[in-house]
VMD Tcl script that builds the backbone (N, CA, C; Angstrom):
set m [mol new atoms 231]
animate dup $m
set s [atomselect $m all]
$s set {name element resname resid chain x y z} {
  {N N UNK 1 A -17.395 1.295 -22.539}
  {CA C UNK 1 A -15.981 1.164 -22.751}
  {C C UNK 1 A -15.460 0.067 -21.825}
  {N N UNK 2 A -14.751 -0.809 -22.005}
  {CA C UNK 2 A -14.014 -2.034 -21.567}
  {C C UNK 2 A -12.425 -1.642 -21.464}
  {N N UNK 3 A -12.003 -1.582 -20.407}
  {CA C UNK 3 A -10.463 -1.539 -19.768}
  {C C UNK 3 A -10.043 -2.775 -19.703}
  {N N UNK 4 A -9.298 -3.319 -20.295}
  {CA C UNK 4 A -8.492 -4.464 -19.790}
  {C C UNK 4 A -7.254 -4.533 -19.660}
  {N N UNK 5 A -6.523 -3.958 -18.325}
  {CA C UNK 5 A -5.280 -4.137 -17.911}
  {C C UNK 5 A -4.077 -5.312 -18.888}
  {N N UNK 6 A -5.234 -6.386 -18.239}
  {CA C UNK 6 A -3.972 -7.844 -19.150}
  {C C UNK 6 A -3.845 -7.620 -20.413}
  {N N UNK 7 A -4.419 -6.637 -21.864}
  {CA C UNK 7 A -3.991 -6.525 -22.798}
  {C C UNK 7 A -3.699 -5.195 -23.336}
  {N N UNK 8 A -3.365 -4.219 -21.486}
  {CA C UNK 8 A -2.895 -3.063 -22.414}
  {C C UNK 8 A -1.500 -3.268 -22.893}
  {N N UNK 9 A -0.858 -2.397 -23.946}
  {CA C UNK 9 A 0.654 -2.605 -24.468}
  {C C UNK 9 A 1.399 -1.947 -23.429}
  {N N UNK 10 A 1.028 -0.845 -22.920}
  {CA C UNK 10 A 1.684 -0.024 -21.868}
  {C C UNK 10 A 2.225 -0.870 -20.556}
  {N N UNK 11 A 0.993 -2.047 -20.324}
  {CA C UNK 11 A 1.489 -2.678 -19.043}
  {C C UNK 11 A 2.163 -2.470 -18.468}
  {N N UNK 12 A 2.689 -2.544 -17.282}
  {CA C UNK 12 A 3.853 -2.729 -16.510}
  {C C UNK 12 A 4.373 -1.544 -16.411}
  {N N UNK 13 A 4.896 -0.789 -17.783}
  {CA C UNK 13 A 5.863 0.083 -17.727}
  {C C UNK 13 A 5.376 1.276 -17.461}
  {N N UNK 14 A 4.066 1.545 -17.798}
  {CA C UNK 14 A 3.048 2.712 -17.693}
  {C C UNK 14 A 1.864 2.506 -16.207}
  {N N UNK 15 A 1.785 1.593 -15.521}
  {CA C UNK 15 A 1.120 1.308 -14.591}
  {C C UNK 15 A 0.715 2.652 -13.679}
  {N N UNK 16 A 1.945 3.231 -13.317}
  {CA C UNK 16 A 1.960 4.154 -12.065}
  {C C UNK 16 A 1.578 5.516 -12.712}
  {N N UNK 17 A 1.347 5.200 -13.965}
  {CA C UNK 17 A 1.256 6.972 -14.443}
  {C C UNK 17 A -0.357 6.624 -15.300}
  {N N UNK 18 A -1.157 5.578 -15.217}
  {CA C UNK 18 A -2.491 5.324 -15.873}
  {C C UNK 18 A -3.181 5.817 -15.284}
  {N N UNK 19 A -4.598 6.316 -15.682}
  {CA C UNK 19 A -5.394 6.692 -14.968}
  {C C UNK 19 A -6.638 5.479 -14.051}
  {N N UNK 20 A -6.672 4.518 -15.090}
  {CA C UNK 20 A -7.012 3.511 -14.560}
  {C C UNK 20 A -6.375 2.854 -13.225}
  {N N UNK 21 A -5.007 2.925 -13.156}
  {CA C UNK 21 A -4.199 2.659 -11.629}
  {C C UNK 21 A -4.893 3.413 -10.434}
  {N N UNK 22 A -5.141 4.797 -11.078}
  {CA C UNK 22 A -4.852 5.459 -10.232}
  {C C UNK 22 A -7.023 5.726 -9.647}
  {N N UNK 23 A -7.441 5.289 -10.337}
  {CA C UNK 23 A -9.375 5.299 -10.004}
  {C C UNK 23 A -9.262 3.953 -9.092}
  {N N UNK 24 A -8.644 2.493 -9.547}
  {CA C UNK 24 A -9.226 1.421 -8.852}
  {C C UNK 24 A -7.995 1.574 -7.494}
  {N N UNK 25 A -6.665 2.301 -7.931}
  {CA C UNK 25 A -6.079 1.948 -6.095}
  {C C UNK 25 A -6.249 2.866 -4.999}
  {N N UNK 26 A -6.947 4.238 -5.890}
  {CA C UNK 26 A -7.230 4.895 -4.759}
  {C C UNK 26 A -5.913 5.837 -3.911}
  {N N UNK 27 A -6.569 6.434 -2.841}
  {CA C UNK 27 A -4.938 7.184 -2.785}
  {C C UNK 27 A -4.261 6.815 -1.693}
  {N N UNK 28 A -3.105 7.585 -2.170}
  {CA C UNK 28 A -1.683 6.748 -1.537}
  {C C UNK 28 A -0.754 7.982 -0.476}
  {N N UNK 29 A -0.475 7.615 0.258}
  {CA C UNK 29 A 0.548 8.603 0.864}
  {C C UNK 29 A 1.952 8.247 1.281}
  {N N UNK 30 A 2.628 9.041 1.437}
  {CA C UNK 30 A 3.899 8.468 1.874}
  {C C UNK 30 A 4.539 7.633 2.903}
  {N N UNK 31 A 5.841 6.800 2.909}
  {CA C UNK 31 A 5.424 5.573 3.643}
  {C C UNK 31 A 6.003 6.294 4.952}
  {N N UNK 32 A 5.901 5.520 6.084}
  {CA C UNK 32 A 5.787 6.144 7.192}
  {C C UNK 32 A 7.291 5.387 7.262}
  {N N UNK 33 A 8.234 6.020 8.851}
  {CA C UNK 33 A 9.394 5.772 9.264}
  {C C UNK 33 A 9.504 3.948 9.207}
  {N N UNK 34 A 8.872 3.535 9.825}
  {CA C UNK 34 A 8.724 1.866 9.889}
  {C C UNK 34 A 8.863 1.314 8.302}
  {N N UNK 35 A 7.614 1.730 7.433}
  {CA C UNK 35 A 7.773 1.306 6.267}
  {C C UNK 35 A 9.578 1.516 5.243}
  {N N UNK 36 A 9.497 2.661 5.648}
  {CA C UNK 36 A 10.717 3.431 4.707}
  {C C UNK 36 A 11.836 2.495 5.387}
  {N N UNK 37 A 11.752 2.104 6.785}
  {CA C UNK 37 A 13.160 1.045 7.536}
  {C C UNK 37 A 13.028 -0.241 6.652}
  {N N UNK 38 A 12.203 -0.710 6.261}
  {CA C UNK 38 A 11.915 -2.014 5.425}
  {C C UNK 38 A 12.466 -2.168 4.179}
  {N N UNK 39 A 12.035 -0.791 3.956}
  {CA C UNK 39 A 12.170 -0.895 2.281}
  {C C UNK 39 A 13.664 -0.643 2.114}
  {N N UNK 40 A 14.495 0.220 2.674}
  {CA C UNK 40 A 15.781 0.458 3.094}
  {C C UNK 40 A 16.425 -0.701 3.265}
  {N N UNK 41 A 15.797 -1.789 4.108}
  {CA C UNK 41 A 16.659 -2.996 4.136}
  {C C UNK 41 A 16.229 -3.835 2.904}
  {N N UNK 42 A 15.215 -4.167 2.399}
  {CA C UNK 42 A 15.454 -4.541 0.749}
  {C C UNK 42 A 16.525 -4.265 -0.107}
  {N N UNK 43 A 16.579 -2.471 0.123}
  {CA C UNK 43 A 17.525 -2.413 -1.166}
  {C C UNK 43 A 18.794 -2.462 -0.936}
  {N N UNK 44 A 19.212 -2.786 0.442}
  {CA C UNK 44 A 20.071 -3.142 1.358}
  {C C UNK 44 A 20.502 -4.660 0.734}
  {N N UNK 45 A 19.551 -5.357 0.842}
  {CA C UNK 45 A 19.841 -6.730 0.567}
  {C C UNK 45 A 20.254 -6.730 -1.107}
  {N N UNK 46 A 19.635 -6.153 -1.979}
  {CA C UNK 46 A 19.448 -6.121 -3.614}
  {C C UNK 46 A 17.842 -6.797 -3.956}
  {N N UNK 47 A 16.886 -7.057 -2.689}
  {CA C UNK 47 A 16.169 -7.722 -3.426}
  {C C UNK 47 A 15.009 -6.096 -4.225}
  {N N UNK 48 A 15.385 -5.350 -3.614}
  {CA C UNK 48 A 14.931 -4.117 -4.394}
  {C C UNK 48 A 15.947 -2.815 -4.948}
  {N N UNK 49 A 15.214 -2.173 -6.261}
  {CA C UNK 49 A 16.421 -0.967 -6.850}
  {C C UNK 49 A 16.157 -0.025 -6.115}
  {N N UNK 50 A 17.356 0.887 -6.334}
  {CA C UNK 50 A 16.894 2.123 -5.106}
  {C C UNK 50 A 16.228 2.928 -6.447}
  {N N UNK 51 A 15.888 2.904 -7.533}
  {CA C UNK 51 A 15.224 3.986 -8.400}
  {C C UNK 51 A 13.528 2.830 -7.608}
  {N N UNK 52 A 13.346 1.825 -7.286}
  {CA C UNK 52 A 11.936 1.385 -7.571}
  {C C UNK 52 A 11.618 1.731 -6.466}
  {N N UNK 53 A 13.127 1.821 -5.355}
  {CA C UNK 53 A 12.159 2.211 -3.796}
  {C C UNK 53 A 11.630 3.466 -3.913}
  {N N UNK 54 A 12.374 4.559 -4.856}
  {CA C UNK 54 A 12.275 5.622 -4.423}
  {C C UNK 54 A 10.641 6.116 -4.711}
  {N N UNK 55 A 10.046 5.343 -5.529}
  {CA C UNK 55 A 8.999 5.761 -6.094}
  {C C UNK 55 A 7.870 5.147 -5.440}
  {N N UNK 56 A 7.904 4.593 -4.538}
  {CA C UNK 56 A 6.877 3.557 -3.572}
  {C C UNK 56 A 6.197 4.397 -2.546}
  {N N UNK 57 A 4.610 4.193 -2.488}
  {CA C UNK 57 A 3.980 4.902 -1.442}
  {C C UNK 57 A 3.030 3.495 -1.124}
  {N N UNK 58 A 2.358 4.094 -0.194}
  {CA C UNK 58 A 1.654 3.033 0.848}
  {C C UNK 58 A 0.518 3.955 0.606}
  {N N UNK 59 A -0.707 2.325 0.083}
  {CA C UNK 59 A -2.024 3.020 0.012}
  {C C UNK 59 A -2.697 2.825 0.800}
  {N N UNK 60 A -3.433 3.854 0.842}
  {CA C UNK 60 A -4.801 3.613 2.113}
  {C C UNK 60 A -5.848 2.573 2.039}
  {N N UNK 61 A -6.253 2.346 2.784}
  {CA C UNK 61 A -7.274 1.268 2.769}
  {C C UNK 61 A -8.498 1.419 4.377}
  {N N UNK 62 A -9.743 1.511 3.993}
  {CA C UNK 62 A -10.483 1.630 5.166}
  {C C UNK 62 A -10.108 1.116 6.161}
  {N N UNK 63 A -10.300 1.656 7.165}
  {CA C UNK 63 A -10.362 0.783 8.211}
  {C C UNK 63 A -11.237 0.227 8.823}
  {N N UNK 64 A -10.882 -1.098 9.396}
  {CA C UNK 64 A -11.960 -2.482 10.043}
  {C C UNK 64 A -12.129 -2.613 11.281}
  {N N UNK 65 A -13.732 -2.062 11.808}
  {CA C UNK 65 A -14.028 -2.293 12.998}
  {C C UNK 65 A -14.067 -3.176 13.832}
  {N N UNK 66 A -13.488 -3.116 15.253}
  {CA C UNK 66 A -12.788 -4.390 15.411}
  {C C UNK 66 A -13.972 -4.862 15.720}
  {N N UNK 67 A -14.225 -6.095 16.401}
  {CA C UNK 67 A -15.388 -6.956 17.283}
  {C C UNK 67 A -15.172 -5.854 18.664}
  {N N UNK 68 A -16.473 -5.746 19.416}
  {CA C UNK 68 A -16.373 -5.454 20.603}
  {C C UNK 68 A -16.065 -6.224 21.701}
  {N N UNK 69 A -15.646 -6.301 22.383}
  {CA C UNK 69 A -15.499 -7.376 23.461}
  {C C UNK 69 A -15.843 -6.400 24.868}
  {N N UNK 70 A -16.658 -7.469 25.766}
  {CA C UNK 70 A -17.545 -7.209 26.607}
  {C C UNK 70 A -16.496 -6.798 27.881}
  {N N UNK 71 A -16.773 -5.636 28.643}
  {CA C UNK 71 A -15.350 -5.409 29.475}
  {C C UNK 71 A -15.615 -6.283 30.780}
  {N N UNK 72 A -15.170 -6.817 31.901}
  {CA C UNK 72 A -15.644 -7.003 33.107}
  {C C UNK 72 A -15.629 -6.328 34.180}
  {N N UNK 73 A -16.333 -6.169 34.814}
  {CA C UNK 73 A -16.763 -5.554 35.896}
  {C C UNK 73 A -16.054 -5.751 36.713}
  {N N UNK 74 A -15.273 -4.651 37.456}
  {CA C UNK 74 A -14.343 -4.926 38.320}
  {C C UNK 74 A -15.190 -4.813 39.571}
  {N N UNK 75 A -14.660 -5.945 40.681}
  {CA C UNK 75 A -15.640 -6.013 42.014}
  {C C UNK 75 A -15.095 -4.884 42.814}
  {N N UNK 76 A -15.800 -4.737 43.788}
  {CA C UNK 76 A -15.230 -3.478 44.612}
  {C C UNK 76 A -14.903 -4.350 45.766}
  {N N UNK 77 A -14.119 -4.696 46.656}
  {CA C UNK 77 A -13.674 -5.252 47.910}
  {C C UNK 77 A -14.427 -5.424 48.785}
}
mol reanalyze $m
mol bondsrecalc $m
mol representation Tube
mol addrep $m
């Protein structure tokens, strides 16, 4: 079976409720105080609706081990 997003008819309007959305983005949780201050000032500005904020979560994504960096040795006096 072949999924192709770019020629479903649903596009766009059905995105958040596909099952396909929801296998390749994986899961999502709610946005945290910082995020929700952002998005608040979007719809503050108009560059976002308050029906599109209301429906917005923040997805997870692994996290990336940093590089180690070598500590130095503190001298003793």
């Amino acid at each position: 079976m072949l999924l192709e997003c770019r020629t479903c008819p649903a596009r766009g309007d059905a995105c958040r409720d596909c099952m396909v959305s929801a296998l390749v983005d994986g899961p999502s949780v709610a946005l945290d105080p910082r995020e929700s201050a952002v998005v608040a000032e979007f719809v503050g500005a108009g560059l976002l609706g308050r029906d599109q904020a209301r429906g917005l979560r923040a997805r997870l994504e692994p996290a990336r081990a940093l590089p180690l960096t070598p500590v130095a040795a503190s001298r003793a006096g």
